[in-house]
Structure formats: structure tokens, C-alpha cells
MOPAC internal coordinates of N, CA, C and O (Angstrom, degrees):
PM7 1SCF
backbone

  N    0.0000 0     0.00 0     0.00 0    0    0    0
  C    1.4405 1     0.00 0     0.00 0    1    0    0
  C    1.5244 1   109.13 1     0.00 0    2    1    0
  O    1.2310 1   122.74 1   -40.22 1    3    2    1
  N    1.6756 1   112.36 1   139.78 1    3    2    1
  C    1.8495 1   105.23 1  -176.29 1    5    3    2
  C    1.4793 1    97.53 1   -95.96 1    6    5    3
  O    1.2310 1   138.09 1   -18.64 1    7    6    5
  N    1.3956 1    82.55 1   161.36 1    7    6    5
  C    1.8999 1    87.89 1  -174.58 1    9    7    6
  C    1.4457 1    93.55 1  -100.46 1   10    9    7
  O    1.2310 1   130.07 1   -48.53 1   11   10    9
  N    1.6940 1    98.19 1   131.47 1   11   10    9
  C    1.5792 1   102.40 1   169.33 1   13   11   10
  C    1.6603 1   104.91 1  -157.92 1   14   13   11
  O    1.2310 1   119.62 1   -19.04 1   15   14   13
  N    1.1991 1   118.34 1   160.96 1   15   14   13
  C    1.9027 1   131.01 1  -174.77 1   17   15   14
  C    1.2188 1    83.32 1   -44.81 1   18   17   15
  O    1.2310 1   121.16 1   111.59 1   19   18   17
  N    1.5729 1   115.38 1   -68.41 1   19   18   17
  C    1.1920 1   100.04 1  -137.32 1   21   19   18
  C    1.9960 1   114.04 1   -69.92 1   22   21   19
  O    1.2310 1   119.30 1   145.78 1   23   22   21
  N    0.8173 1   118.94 1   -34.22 1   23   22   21
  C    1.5121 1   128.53 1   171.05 1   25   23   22
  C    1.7439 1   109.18 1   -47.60 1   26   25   23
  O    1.2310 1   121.15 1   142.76 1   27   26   25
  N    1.6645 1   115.41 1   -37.24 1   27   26   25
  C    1.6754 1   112.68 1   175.81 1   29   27   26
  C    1.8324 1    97.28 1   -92.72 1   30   29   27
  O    1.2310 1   118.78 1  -167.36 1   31   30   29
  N    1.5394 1   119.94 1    12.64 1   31   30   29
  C    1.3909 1   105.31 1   170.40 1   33   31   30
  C    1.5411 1   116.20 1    53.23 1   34   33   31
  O    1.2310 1   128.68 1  -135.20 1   35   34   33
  N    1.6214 1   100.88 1    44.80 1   35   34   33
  C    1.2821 1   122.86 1   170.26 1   37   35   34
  C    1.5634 1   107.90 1  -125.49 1   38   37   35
  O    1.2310 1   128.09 1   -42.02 1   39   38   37
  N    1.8917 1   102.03 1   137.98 1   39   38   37
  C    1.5423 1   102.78 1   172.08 1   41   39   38
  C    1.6034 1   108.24 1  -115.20 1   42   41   39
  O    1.2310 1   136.85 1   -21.06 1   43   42   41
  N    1.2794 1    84.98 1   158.94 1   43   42   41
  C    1.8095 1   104.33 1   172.83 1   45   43   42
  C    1.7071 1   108.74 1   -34.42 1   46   45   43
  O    1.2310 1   110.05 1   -98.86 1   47   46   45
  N    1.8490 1   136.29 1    81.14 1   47   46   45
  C    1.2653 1   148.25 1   164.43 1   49   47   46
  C    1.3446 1   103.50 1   127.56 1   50   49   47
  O    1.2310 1   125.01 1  -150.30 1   51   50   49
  N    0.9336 1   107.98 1    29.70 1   51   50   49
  C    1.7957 1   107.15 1  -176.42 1   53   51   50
  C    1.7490 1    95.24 1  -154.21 1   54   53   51
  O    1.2310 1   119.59 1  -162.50 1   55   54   53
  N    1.4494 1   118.39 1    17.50 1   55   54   53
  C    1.2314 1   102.77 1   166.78 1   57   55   54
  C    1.5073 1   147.67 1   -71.82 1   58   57   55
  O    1.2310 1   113.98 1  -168.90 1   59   58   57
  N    1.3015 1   128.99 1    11.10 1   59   58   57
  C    1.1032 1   114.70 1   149.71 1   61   59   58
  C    1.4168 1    90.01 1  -168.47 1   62   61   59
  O    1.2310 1   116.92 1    -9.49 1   63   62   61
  N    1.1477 1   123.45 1   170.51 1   63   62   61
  C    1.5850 1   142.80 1   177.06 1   65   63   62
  C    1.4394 1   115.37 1  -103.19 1   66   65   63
  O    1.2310 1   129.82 1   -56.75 1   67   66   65
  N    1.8286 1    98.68 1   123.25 1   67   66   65
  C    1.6551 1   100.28 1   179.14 1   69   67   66
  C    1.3648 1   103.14 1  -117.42 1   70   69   67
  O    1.2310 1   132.97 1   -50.13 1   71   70   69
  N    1.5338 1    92.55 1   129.87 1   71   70   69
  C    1.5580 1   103.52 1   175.31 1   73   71   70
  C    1.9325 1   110.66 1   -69.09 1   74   73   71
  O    1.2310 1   132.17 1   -34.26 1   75   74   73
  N    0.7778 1    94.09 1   145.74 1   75   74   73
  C    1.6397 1   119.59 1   177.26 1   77   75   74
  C    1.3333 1   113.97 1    72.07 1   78   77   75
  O    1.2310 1   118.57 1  -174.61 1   79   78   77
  N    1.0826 1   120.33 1     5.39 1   79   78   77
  C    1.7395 1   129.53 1   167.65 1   81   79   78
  C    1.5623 1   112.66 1   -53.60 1   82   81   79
  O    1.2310 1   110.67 1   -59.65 1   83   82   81
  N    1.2066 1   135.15 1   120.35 1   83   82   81
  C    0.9891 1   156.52 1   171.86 1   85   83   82
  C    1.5914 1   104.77 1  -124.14 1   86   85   83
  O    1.2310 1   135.25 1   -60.24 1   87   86   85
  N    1.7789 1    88.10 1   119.76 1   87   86   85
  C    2.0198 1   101.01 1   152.49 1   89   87   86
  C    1.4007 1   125.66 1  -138.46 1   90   89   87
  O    1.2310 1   135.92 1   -47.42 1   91   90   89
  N    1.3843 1    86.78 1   132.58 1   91   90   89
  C    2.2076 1    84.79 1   177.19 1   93   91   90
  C    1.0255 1    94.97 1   -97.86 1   94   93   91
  O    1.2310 1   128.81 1    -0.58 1   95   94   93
  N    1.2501 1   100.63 1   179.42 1   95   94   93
  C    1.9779 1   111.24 1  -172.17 1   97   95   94
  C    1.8674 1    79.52 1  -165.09 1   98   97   95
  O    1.2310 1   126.76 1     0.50 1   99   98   97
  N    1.4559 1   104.61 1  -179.50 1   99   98   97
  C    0.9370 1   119.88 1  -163.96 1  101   99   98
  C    1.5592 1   108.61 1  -128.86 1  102  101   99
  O    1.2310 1    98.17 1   -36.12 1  103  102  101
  N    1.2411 1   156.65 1   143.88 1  103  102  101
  C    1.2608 1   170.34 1   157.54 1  105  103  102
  C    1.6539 1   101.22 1   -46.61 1  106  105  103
  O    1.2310 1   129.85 1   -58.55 1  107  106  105
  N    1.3366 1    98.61 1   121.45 1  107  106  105
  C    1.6230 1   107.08 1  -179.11 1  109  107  106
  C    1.8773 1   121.27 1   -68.08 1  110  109  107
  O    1.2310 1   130.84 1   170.81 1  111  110  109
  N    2.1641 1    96.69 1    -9.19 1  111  110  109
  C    1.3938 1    88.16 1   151.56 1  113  111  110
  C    1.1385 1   122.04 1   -97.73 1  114  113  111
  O    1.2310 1   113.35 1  -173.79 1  115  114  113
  N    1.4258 1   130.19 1     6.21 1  115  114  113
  C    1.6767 1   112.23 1  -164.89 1  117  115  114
  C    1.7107 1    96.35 1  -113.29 1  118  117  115
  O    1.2310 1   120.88 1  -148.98 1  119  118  117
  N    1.5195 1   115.93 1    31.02 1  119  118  117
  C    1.6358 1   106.20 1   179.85 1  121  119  118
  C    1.3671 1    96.40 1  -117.33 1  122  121  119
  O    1.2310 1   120.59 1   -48.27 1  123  122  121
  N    1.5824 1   116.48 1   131.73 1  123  122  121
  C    1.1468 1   119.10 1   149.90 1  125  123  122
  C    1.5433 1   139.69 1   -59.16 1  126  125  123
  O    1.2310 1   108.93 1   -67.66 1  127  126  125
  N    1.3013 1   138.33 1   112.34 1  127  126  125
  C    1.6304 1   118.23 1  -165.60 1  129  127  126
  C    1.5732 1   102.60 1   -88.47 1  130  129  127
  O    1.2310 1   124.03 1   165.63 1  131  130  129
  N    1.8634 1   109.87 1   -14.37 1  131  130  129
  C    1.3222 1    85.94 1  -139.19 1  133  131  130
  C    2.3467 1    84.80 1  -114.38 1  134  133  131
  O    1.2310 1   137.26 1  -162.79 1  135  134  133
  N    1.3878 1    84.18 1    17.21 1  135  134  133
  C    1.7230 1    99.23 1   169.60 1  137  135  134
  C    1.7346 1   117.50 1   -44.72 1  138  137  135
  O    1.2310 1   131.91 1   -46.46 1  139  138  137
  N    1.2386 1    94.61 1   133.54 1  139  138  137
  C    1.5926 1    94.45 1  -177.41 1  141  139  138
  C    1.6605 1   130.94 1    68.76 1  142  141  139
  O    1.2310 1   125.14 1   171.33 1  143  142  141
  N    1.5557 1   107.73 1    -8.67 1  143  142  141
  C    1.5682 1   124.77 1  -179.36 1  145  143  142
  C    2.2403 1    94.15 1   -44.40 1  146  145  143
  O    1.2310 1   128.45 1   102.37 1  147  146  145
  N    1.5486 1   101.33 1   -77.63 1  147  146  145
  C    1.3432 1   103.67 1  -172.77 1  149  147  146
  C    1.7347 1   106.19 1   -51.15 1  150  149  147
  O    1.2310 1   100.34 1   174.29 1  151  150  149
  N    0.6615 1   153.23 1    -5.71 1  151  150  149
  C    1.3778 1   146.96 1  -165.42 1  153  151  150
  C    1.9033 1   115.64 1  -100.45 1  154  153  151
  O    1.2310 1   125.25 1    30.40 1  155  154  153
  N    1.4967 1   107.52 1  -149.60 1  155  154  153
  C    1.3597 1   122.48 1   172.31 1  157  155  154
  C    1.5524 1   117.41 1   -51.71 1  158  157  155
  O    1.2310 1   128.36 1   156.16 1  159  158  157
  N    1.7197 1   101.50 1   -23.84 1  159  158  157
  C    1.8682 1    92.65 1   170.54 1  161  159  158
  C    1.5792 1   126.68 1   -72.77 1  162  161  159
  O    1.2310 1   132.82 1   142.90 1  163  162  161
  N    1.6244 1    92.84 1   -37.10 1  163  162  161
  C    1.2511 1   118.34 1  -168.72 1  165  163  162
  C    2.1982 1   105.84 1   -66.72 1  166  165  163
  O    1.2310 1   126.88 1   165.48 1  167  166  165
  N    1.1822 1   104.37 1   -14.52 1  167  166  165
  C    1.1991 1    97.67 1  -168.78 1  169  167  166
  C    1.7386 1   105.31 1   -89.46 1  170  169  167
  O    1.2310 1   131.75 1   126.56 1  171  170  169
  N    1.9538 1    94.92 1   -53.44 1  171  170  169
  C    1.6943 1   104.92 1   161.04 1  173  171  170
  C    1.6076 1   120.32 1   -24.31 1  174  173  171
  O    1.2310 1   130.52 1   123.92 1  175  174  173
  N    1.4656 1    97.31 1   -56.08 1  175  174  173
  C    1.7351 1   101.92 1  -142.56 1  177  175  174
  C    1.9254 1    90.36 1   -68.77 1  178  177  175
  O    1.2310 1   126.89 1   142.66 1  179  178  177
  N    1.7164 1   104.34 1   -37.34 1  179  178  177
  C    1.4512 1    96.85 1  -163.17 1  181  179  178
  C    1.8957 1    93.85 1   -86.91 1  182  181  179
  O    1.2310 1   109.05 1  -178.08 1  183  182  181
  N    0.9888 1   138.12 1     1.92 1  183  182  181
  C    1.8136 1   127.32 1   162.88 1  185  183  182
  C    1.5831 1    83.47 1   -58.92 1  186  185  183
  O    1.2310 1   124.35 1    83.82 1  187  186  185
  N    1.0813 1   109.25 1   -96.18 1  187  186  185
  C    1.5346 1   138.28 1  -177.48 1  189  187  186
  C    1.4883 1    89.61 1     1.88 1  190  189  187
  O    1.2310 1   124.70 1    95.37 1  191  190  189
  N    1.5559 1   108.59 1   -84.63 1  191  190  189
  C    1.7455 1    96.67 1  -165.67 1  193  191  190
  C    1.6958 1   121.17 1   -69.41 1  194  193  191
  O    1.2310 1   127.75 1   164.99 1  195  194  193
  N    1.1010 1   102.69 1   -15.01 1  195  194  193
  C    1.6395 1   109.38 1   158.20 1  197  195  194
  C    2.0486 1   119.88 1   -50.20 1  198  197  195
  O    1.2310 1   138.79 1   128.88 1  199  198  197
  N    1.4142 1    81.18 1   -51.12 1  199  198  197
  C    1.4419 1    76.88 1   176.22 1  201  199  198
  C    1.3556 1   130.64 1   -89.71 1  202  201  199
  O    1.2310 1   126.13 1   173.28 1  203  202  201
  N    1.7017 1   105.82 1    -6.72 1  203  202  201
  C    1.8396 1    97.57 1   151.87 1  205  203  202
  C    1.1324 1   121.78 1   -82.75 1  206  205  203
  O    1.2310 1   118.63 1   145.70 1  207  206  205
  N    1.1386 1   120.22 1   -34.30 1  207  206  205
  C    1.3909 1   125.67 1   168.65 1  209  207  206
  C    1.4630 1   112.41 1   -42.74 1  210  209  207
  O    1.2310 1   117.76 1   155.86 1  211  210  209
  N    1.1240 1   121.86 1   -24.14 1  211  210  209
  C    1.9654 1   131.58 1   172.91 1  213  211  210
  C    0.6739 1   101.82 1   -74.39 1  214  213  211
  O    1.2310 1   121.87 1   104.54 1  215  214  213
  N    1.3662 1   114.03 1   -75.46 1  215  214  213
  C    1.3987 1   124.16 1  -167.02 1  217  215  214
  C    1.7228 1   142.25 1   -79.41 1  218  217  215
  O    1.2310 1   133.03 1   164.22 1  219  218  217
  N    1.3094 1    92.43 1   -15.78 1  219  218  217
  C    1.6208 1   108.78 1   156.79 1  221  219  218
  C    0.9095 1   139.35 1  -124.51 1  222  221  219
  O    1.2310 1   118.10 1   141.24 1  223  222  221
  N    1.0193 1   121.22 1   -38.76 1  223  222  221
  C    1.7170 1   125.72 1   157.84 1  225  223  222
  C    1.8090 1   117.99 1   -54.21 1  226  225  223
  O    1.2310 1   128.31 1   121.33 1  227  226  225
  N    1.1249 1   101.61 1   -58.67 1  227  226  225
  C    1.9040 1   104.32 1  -175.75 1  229  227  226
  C    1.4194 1    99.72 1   -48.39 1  230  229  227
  O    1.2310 1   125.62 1   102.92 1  231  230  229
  N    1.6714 1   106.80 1   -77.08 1  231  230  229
  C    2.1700 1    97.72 1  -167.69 1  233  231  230
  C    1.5829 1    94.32 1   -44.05 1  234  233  231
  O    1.2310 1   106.03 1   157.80 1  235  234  233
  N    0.9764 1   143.54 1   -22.20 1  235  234  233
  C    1.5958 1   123.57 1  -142.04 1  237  235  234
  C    1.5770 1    79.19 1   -88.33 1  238  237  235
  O    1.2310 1   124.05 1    96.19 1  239  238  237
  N    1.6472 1   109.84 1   -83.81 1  239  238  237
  C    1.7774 1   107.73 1  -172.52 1  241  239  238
  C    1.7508 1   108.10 1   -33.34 1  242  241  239
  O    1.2310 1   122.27 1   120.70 1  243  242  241
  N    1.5499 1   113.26 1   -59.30 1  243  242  241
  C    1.3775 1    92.32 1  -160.17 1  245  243  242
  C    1.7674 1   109.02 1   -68.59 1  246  245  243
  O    1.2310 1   105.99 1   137.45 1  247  246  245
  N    1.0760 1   143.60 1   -42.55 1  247  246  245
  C    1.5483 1   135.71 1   133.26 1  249  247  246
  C    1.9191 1   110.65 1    -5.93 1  250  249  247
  O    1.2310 1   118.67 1   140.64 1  251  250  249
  N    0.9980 1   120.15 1   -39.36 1  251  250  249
  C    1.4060 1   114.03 1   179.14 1  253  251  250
  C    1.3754 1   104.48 1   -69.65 1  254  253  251
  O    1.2310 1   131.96 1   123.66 1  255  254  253
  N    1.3357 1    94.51 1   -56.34 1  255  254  253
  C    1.5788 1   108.95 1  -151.18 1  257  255  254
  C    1.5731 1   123.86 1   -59.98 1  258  257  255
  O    1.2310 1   132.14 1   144.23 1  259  258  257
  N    1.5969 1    94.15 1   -35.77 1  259  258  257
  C    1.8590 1   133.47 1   162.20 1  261  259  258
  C    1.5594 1    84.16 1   -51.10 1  262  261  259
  O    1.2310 1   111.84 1    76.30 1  263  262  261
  N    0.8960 1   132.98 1  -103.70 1  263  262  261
  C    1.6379 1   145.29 1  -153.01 1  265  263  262
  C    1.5726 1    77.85 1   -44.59 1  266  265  263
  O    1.2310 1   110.44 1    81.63 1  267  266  265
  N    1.0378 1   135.56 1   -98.37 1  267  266  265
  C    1.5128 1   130.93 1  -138.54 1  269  267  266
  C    1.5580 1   115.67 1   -53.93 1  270  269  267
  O    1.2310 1   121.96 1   166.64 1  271  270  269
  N    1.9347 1   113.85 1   -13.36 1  271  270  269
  C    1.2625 1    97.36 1   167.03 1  273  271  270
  C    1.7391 1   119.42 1  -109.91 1  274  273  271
  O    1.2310 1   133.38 1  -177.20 1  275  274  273
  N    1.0708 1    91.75 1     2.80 1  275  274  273
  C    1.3099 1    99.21 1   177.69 1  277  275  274
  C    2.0661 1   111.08 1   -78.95 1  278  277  275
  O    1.2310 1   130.23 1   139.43 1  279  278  277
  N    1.1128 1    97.88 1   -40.57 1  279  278  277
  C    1.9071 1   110.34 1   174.40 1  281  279  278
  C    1.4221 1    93.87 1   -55.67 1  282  281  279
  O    1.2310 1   109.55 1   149.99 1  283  282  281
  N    1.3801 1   137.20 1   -30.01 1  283  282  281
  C    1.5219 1   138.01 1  -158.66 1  285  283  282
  C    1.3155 1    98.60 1   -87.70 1  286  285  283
  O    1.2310 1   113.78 1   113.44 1  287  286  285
  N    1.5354 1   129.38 1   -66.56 1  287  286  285
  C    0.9241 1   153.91 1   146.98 1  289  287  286
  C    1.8485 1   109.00 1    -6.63 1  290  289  287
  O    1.2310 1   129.55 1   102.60 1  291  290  289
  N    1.1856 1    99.19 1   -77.40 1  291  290  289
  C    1.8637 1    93.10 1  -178.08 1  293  291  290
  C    1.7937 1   109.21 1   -93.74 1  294  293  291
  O    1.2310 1   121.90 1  -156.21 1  295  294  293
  N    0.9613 1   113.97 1    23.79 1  295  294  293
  C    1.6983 1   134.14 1   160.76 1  297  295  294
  C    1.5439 1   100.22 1   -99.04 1  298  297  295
  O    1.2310 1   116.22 1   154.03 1  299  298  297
  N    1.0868 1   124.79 1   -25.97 1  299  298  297
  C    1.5363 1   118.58 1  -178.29 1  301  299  298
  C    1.3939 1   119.47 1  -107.15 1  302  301  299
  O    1.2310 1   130.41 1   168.07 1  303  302  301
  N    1.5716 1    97.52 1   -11.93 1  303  302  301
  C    1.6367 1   116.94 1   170.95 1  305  303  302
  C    1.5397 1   115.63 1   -80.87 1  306  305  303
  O    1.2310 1   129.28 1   155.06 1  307  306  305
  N    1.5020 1    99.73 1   -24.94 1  307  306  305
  C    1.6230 1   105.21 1  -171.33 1  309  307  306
  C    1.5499 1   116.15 1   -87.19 1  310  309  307
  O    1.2310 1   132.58 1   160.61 1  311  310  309
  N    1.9819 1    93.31 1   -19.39 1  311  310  309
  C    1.2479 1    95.67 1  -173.62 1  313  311  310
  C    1.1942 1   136.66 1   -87.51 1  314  313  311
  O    1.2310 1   133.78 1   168.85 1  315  314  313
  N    1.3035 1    90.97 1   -11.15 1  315  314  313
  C    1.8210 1   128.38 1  -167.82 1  317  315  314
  C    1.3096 1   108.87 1   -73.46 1  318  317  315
  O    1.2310 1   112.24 1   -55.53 1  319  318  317
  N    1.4008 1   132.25 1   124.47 1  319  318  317
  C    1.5087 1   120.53 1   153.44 1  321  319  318
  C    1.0510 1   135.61 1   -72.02 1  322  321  319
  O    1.2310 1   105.45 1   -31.68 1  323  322  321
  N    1.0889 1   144.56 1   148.32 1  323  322  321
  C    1.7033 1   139.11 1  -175.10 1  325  323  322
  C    1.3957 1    84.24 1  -122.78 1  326  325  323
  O    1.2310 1   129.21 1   -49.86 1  327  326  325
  N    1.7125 1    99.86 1   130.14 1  327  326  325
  C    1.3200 1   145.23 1   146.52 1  329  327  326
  C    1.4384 1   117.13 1   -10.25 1  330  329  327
  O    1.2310 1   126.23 1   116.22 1  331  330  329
  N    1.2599 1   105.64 1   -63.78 1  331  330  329
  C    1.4269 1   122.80 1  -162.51 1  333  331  330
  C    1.6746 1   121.68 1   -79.38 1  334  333  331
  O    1.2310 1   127.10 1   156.02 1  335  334  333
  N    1.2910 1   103.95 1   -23.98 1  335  334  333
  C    1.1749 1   129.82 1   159.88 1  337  335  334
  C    1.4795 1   112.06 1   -32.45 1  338  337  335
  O    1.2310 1   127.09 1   104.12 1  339  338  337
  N    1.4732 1   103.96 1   -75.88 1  339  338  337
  C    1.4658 1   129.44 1   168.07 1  341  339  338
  C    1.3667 1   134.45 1   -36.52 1  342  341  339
  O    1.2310 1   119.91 1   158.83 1  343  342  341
  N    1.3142 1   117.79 1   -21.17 1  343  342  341
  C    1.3259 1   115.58 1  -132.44 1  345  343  342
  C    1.8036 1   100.29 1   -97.36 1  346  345  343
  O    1.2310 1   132.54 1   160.74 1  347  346  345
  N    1.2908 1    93.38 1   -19.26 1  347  346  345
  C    1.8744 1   104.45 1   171.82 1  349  347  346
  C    1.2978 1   102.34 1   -66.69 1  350  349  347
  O    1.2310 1   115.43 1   141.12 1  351  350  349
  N    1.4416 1   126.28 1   -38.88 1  351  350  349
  C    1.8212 1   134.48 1  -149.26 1  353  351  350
  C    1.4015 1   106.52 1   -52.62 1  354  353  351
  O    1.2310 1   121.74 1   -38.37 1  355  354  353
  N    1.2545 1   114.28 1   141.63 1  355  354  353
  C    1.6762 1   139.99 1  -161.85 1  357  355  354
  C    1.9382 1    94.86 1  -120.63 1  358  357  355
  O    1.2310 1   111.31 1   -70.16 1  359  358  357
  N    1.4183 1   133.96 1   109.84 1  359  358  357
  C    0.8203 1   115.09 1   154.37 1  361  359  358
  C    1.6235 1   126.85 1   -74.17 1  362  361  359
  O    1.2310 1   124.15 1   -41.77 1  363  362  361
  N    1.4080 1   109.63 1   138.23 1  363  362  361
  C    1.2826 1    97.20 1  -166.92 1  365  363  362
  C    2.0561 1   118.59 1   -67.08 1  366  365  363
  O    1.2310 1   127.65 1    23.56 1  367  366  365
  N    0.8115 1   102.89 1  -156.44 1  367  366  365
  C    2.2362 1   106.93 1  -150.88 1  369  367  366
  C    1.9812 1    81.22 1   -75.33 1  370  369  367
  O    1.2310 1   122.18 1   117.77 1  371  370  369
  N    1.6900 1   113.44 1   -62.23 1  371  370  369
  C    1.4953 1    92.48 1  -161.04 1  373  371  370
  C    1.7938 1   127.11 1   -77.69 1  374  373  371
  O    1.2310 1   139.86 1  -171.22 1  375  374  373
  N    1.4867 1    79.08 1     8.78 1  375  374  373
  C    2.4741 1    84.22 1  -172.24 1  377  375  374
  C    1.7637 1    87.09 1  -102.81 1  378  377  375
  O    1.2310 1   114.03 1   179.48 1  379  378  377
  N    1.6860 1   128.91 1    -0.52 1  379  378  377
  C    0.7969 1   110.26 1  -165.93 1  381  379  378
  C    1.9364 1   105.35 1   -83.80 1  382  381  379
  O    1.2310 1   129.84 1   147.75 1  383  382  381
  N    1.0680 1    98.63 1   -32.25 1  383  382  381
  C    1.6804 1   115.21 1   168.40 1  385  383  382
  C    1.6339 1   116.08 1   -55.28 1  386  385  383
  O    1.2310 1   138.35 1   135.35 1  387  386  385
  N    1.4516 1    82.03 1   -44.65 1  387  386  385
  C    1.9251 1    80.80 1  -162.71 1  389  387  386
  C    2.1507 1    94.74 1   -81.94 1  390  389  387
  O    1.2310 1   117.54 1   162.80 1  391  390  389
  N    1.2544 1   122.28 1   -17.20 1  391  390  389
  C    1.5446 1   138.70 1  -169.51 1  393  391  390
  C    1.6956 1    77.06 1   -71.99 1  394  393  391
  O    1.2310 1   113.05 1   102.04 1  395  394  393
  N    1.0740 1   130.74 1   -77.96 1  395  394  393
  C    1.5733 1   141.55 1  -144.75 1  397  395  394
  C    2.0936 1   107.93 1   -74.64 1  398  397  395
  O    1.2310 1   126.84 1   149.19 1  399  398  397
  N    1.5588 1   104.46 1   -30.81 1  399  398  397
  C    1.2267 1   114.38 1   169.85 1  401  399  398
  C    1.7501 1   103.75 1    91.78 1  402  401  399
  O    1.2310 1   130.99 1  -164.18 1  403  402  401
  N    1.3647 1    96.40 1    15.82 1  403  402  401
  C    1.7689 1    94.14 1   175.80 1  405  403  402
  C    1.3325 1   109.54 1  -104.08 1  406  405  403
  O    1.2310 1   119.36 1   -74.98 1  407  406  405
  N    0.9008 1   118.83 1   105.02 1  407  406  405
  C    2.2368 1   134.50 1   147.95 1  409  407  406
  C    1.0478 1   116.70 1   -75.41 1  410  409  407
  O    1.2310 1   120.10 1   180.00 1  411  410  409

């Protein structure tokens, strides 16, 4: 014979019975959830996020922020003409008529 739940008329959380097991539990009105919030947790939890907030968040944004103004920065450098560039330039014989406004 194979051994299986269903043959000892056992289901999936009800598999077997322990003698002398005892559990209390508590009444879903008499628990506090929000116990200890002002206290010793409340001080932990905010170090804790203080110090990612240092340490991971800040380099990360200011690291963003560097990159995102700097791309602006040489996007506006690339776009830009310089003056000086120019200053040899020859318009050629037929834009020189239409440049001056004589026909």
C-alpha cells in the first residue's frame, strides 16, 4: 500500500495532530499595530533612511544632474557658431549680388 494524505484522510495544513500543542493568539481588537511607532523604532528606521539617503541617493542625483547639464552644455557648444571661424569667408560671385541687393 503507498503512503499518501489522502488514504490517512489528511489535507494539505491539517496533516497530522500534535498532542500537547497549545496556541494563543490574540483578538484582532486588542492588538496594537501602531505600538512603539513614536519610540526606539521610530528613531532606527529614520538613522537608517538618513543614511541611504547620503549615501545613495545624493552621489546618484548629483551624478545625474552633472551628466544632464553638462550634455546641455556641449549640445550648445556644438551648436553655436564662432565668429572667428568666418572671418576669412568669400561669398561666392552669384549670393554676392543678391547679399548686397543689386540686380
Amino acid at each position: 500500500m503507498r503512503f499518501s494524505l489522502r488514504r490517512l484522510s489528511m489535507t494539505w495544513g491539517q496533516i497530522g495532530h500534535q498532542r500537547g500543542k497549545v496556541e494563543y493568539t490574540l483578538s484582532s481588537h486588542e492588538q496594537n499595530p501602531y505600538a512603539g511607532v513614536f519610540g526606539d523604532v521610530t528613531y532606527r528606521y529614520y538613522s537608517r533612511l538618513l543614511k541611504t539617503i547620503i549615501t545613495i541617493w545624493v552621489p546618484n542625483m548629483l551624478l545625474g544632474y552633472s551628466a544632464y547639464s553638462w550634455a546641455n552644455w556641449e549640445y550648445d557648444r556644438c551648436t553655436r557658431k564662432i565668429p572667428r571661424q568666418f572671418v576669412n569667408e568669400k561669398l561666392p560671385e552669384n549670393e554676392k549680388d543678391v547679399a548686397s541687393g543689386d540686380k
